[in-house]
C-alpha positions in Angstrom: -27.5 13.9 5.3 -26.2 10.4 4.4 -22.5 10.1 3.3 -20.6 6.7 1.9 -18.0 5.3 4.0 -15.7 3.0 2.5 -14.3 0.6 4.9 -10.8 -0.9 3.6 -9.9 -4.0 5.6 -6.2 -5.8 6.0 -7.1 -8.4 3.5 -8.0 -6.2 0.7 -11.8 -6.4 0.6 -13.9 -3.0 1.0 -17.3 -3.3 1.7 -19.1 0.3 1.6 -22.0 1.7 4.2 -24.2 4.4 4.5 -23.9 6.7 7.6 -25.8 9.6 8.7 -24.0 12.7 9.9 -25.5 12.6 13.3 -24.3 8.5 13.1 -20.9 7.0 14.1 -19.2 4.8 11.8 -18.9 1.9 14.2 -22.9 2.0 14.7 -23.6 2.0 10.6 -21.1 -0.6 10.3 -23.0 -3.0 12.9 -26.2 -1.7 10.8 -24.7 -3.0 8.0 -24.3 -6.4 9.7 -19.9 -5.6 9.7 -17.9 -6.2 12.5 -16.1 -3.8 12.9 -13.6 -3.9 16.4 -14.7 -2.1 18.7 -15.3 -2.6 23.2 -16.1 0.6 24.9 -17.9 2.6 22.4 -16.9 5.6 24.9 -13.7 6.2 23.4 -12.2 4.7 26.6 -10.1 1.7 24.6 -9.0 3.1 21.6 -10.0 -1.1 20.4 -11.6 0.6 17.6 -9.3 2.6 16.2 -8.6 3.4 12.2 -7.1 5.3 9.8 -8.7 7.7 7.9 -7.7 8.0 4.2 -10.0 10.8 2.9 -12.9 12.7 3.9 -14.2 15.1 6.8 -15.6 14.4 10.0 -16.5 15.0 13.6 -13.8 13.3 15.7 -16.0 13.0 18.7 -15.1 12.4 22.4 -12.4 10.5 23.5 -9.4 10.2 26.4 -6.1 10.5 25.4 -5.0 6.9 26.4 -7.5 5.9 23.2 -6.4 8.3 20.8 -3.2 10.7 20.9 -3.1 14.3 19.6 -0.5 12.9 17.3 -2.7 10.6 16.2 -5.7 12.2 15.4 -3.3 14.8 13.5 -2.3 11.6 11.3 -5.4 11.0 10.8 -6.4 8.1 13.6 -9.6 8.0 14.0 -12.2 5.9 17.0 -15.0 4.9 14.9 -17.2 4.2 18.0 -17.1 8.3 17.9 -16.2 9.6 14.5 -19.3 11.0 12.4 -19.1 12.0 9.1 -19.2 15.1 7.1 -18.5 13.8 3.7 -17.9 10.7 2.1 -15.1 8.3 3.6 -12.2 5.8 3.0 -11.0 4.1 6.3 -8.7 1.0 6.9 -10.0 -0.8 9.4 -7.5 -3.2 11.1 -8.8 -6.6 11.2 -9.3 -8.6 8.0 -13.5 -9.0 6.3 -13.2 -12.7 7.7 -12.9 -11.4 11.5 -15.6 -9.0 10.6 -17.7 -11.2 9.1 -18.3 -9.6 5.8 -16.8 -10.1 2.7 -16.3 -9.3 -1.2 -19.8 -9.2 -3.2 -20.3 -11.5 -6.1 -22.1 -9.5 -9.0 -23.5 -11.0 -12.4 -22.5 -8.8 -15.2 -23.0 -9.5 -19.4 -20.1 -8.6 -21.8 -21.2 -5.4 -24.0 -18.1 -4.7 -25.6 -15.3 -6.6 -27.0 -12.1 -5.2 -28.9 -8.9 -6.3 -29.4 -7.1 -2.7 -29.4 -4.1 -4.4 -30.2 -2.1 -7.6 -31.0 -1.6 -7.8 -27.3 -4.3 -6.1 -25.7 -8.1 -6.7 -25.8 -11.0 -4.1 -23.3 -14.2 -5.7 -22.5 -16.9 -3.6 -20.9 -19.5 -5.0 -18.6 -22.8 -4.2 -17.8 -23.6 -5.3 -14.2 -27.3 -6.2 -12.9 -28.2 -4.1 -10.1 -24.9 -1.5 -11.2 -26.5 0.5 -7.8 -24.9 -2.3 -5.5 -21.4 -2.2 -7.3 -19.3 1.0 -5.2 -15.6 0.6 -6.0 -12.7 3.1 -5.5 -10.4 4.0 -8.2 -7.3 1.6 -9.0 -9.1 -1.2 -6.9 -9.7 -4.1 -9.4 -12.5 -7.4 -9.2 -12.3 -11.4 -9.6 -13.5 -12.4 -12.9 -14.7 -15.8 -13.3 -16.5 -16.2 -17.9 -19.6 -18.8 -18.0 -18.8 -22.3 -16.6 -15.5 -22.1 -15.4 -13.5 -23.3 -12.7 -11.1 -20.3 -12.7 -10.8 -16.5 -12.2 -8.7 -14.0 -12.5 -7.9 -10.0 -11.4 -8.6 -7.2 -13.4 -8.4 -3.5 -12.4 -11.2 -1.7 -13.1 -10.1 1.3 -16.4 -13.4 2.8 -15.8 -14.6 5.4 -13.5 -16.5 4.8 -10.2 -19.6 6.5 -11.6 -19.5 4.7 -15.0 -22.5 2.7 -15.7 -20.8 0.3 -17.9 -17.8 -1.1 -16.4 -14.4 -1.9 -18.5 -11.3 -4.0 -18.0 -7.8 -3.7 -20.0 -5.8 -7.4 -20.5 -3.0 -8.2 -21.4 -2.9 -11.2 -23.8 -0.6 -14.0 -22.7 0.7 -17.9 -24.6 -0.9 -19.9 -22.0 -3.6 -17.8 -20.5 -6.9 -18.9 -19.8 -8.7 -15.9 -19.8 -6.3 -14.8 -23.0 -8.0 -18.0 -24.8 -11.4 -17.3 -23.6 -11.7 -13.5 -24.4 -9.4 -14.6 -27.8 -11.3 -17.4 -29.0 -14.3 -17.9 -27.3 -16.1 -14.9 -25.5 -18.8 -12.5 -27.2 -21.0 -10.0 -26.7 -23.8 -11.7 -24.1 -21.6 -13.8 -21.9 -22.5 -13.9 -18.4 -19.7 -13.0 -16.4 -19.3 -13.4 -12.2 -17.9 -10.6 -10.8 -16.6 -10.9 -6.8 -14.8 -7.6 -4.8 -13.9 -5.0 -5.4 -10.7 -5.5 -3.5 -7.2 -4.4 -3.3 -5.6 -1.4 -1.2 -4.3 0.4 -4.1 -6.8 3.4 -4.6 -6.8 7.2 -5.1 -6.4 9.0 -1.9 -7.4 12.3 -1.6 -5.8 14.8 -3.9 -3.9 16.8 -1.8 -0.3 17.0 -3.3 0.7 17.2 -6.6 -0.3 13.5 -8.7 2.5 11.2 -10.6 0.8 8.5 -12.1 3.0 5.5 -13.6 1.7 3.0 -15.3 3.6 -0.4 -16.9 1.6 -1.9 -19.5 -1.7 -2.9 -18.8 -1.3 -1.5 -15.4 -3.2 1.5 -17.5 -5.9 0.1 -16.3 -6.3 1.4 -12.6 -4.1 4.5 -13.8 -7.4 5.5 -15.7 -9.7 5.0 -13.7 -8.1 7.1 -10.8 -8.2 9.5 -14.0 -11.6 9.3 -14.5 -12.1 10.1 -10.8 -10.0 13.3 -10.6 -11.9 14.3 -14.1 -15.1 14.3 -11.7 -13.6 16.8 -8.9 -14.6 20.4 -9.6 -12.5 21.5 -6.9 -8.7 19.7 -7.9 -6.5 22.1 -7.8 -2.9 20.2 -7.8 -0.6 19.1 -11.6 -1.6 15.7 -12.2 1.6 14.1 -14.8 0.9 10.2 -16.4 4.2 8.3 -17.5 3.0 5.2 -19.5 5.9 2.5 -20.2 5.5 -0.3 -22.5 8.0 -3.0 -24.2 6.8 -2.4 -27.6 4.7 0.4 -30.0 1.6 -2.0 -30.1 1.6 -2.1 -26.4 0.7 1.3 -26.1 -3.5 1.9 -25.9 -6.1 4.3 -25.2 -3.5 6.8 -26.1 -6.7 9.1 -27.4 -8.1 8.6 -24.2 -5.1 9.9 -22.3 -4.9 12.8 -24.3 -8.6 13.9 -23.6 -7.6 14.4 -20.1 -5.7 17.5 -21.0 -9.2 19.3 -21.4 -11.1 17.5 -18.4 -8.4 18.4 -15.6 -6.9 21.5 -14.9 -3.3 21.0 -14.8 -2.6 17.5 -16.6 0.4 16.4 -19.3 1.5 12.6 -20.5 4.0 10.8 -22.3 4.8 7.5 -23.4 8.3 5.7 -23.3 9.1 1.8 -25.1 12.0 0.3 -24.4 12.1 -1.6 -27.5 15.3 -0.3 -29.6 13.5 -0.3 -32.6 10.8 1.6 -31.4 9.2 5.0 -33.3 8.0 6.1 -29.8 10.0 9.5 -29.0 11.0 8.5 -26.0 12.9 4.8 -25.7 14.1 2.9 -22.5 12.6 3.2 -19.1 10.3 5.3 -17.2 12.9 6.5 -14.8 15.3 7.2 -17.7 12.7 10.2 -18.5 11.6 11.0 -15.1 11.9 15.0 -14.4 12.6 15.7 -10.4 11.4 18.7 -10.3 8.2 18.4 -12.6 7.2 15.0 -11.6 8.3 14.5 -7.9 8.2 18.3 -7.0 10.7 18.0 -4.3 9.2 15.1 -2.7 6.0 16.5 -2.4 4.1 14.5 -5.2 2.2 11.4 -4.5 3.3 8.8 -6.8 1.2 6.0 -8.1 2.4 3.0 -9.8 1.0 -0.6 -11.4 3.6 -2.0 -13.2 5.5 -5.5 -13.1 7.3 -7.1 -10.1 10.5 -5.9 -11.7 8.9 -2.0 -12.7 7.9 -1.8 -9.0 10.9 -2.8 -7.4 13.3 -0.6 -9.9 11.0 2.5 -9.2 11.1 1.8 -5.6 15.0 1.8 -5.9 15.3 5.3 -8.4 12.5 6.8 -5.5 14.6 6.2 -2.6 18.0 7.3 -3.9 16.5 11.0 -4.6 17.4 13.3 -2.0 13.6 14.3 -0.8 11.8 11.1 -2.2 8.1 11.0 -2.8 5.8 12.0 0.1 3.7 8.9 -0.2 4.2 6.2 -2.7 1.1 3.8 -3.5 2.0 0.5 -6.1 0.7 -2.4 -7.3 2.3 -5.8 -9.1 1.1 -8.4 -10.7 2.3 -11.8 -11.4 1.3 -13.8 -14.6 -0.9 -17.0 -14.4 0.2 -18.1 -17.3 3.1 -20.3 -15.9 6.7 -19.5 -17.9 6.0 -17.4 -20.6 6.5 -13.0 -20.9 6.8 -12.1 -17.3 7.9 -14.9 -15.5 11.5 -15.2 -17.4 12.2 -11.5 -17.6 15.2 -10.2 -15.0 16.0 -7.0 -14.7 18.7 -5.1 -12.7 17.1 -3.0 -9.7 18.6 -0.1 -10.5 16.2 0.4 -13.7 12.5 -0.3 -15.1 11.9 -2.9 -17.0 9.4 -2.3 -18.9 10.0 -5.1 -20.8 8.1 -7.6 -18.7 5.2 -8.6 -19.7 2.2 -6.8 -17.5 -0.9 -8.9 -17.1 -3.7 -8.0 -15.1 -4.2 -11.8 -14.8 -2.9 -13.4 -12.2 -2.6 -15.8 -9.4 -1.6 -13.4 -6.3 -1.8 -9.4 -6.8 0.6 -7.4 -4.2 0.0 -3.7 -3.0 1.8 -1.7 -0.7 2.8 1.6 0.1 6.0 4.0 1.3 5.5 7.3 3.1 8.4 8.9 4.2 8.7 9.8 7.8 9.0 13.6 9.0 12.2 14.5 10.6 10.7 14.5 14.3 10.0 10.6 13.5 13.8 9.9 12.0 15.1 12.2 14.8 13.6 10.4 17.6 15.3 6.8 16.1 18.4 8.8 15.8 18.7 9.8 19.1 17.2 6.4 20.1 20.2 5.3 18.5 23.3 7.4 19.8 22.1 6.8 23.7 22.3 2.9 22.9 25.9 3.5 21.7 26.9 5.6 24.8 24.9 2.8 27.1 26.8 0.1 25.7 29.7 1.7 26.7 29.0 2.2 30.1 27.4 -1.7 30.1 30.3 -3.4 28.5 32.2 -4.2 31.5 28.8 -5.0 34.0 27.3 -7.4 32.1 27.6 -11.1 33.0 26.3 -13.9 31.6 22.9 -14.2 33.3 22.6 -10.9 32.0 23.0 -12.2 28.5 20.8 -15.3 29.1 18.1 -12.6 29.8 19.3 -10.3 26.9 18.6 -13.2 24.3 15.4 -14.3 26.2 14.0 -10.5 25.6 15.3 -11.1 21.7 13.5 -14.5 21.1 10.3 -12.3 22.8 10.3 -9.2 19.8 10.9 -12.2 17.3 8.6 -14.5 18.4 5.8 -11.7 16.8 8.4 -11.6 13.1 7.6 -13.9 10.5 10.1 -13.2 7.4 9.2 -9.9 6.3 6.3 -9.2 8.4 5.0 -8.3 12.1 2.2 -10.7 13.2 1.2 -9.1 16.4 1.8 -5.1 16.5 0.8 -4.7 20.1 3.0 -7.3 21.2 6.0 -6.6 19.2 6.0 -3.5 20.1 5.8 -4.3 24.2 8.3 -7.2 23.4 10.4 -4.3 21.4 10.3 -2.3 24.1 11.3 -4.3 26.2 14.6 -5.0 24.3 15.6 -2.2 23.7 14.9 -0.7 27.4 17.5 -3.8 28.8 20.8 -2.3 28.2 19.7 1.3 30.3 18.3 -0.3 33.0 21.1 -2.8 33.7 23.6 0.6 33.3 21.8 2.3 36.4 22.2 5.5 34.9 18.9 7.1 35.9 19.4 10.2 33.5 20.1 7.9 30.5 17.2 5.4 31.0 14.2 8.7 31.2 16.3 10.4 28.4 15.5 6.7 26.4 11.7 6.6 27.8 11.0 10.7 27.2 11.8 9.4 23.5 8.3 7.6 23.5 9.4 4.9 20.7 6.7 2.6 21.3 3.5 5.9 20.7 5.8 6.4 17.6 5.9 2.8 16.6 2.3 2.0 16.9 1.3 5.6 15.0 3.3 4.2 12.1 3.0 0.6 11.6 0.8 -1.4 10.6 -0.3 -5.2 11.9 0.8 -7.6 10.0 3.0 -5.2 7.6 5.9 -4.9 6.6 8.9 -5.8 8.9 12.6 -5.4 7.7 14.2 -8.8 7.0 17.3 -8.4 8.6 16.0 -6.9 12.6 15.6 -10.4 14.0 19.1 -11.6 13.6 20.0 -8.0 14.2 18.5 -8.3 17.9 21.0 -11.4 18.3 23.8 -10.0 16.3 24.3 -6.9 18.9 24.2 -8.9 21.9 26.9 -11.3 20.6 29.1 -8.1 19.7 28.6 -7.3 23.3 29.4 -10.1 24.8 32.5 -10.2 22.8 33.1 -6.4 23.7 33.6 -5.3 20.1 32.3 -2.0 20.5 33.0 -0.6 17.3 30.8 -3.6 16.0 28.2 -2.8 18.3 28.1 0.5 16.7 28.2 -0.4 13.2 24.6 -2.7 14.2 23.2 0.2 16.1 23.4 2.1 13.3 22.3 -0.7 10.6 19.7 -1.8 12.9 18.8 2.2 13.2 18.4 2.3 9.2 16.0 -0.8 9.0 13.7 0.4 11.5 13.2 3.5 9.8 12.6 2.1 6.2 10.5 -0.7 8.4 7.8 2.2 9.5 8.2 4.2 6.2 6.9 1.0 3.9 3.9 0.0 5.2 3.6 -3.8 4.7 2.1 -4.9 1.4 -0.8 -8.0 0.9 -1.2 -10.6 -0.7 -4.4 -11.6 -2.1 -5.1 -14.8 -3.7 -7.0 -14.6 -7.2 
């Protein structure tokens, strides 16, 4: 039996492969002409190893030094061994360029055309050779209209299965594609099609859905819709909160609502945060957000495309709950349009604003995702964290100035692999890490102390939750400095206060795994 594996790579790009049960992944990718990494192919090396989104398979042979029992409980896979039992979606941790693959370019003709509002127009496509075109739901494709010298982003507000393909925009002053699909598109035009790309996708349904969408961020939100209309065996609530500025921003409401008969457990409603609105509901997603129905104790997997200033705001209310969301998936989009709608709006982080202007047209898309850590994971950092408080006490009078010269030296290492808010080489900034970190217990000499540190096995936990070139807490580089200056000044109580800060970012550092950037 063959079974599609999608392979998800760093820089947003899937490419999908066919692979036999009795085949590894590894070996249909290299059928495929993709590069996957990959050395050994004995699961010796663990070079090849990935994270499995969704699906079933046989995990195969493989030595602990490649692959953890922690990790393959995560969900870690070695593609030089895994086989499939059922369809796949894998991350694969290099980018399509090191692979040498890439996003497919597809012709497609405009079908449809309507303007379903004063701000919003669908087009639907019809794609030549529609059997080559495999995209997941909520990823989105580079749209380029006849003889043009520009493209832009649009999700994908269709289903995966859908022969005819359709895209939601949002009309914006200024907008290229606004003026081509406004005044000059019509049913016929040729169209050039390249992805599908982007990391924001329906992951297997295992926890109970929230889906919130911000304008014409409706688009992926249906689509992952239309996916979870097609699973006979879903089994979990699925709740929609759609947010718009004003009442003629809201569309495809009939479309919603059919979802209450094609899903087993499924309920909507709308919110504007114009004042004037006849909407029931007025002000801001989050002003109408149910704990206990929508987040279910932290359980839920929440889903957003909104906004920059949606994204951030729901980021915010999610963290201040007491259990936040299990795993939290967004997407943002920026306008292309220069300083018109979006670009001007500000909004305070403490609430969704709605009231920017969403356009799935844009110059640089940005996905991401928060999971939040299990209390093994936050108590291993915690204890992490009280042994370097009772180590600098013991070091506080030993170390001399050499000692410090070194101390900085191991900083300037672990930075060396930060770049603003990102890690550029995992492997290395976790050694380099390490390293740091490891300084202060063996200059102490306390035996006991120094296995208690290394029995905590920071760096297995580190490299099972970050990601390469993620996300990396702004703040950690200066904070490596800032504690050994507090040391060398012997201000305890500040060294404290830094553990403990530098404690909290290294914990929200592993549960946001770092968002891309793709140009469009």
């Amino acid at each position: 039996m063959t079974h599609q594996i999608a392979l998800a790579f760093e820089d947003g790009v899937t490419r999908f492969i066919e692979c036999e049960e009795d085949q590894t992944i590894a070996d249909a990718a290299y059928q495929a002409r993709i590069n996957i990494p990959f050395d050994c192919r004995d699961g010796a090396c663990g070079t090849c190893k990935s994270f499995c989104e969704s699906g079933d398979y046989d995990e195969g042979d493989y030595i602990e030094d490649a692959l953890s029992d922690d990790e393959a409980a995560d969900g870690y896979i070695l593609t030089c061994q895994a086989k499939p039992h059922t369809d796949m979606v894998v991350q694969i941790a290099t980018t399509s360029v090191l692979a040498k693959t890439g996003a497919s370019t597809l012709i497609g003709t405009i079908t449809e055309l309507e303007r379903l509002s004063e701000s919003t127009v669908k087009f639907a496509v019809q794609i030549e050779d529609r059997e080559t075109l495999n995209y997941l739901p909520g990823q989105y494709m580079n749209i380029a209209p006849p003889n043009s010298d520009f493209h832009r982003s649009y999700s994908f507000s269709s289903g995966p299965s859908d022969d005819i393909v359709t895209f939601l925009v949002k009309l914006t002053r200024g907008g290229l594609m606004s003026e081509y699909l406004t005044d000059t598109a019509k049913v016929g035009d040729r169209l050039n099609l390249t992805g599908p790309m982007g990391s924001f996708f329906l992951r297997e349904p295992l926890n109970p859905i929230l889906l919130l969408a911000g304008g014409t961020g409706l688009a992926p939100v249906l689509s992952i819709l239309e996916k979870l209309s097609e699973d006979e065996l879903l089994d979990v609530p699925v709740r929609l909160i759609y947010g718009a500025t004003f009442d003629h921003d809201l569309v495809e409401l009939e479309k919603i609502e059919t979802f209450k008969d094609r899903l087993p457990d499924f309920d909507w409603f709308s919110v504007v945060s114009d004042p004037e609105t006849r909407n029931e509901r007025k002000g801001y997603v989050t002003d109408h957000m149910d704990v206990d129905e929508h987040l279910h104790g932290g359980e839920a997997d929440v889903y957003l495309c909104g906004p920059p200033p949606m994204v951030e705001a729901v980021r915010v209310f999610l963290n201040d709950q007491e259990n936040p969301p299990l795993n939290f998936y967004y997407e943002k989009f920026s306008s292309a349009a220069g300083p018109t709608g979006d670009s001007s709006v500000t909004a305070e982080t403490t609430s969704t604003d709605t009231s920017a202007e969403v356009t799935i047209s844009a110059p640089g898309v940005e996905t991401g995702q928060v999971h939040r850590l299990d209390d093994t994971t936050r108590g291993i950092f915690e204890a992490r964290m009280a042994l370097e408080v009772g180590v600098a006490t013991l070091v506080t009078n030993i170390l001399d100035e050499e000692d410090f010269v070194a101390f900085r030296e191991l900083a300037e290492k672990a930075n060396s692999f930060i770049e603003g808010e990102k890690v550029t080489d995992l492997a290395g900034y976790i050694t380099a890490n390490d390293a740091y970190h490891e300084f202060l217990f063996e200059r102490a000499g306390n035996d006991a102390m120094l296995q208690a540190y290394r029995n905590l096995e920071v760096p297995k936990v580190m490299d099972r939750e970050l990601e390469n070139e993620g996300f990396m807490h702004a703040d950690i580089a200066q904070e490596h400095h800032d504690i050994i200056d507090a040391l060398e000044a012997k201000d305890l109580s500040r060294v404290r206060e830094l553990l403990e800060l530098h404690n909290t970012h290294a914990i929200e550092t592993m549960t946001q795994v770092g968002s891309s950037k793709v140009d469009a």
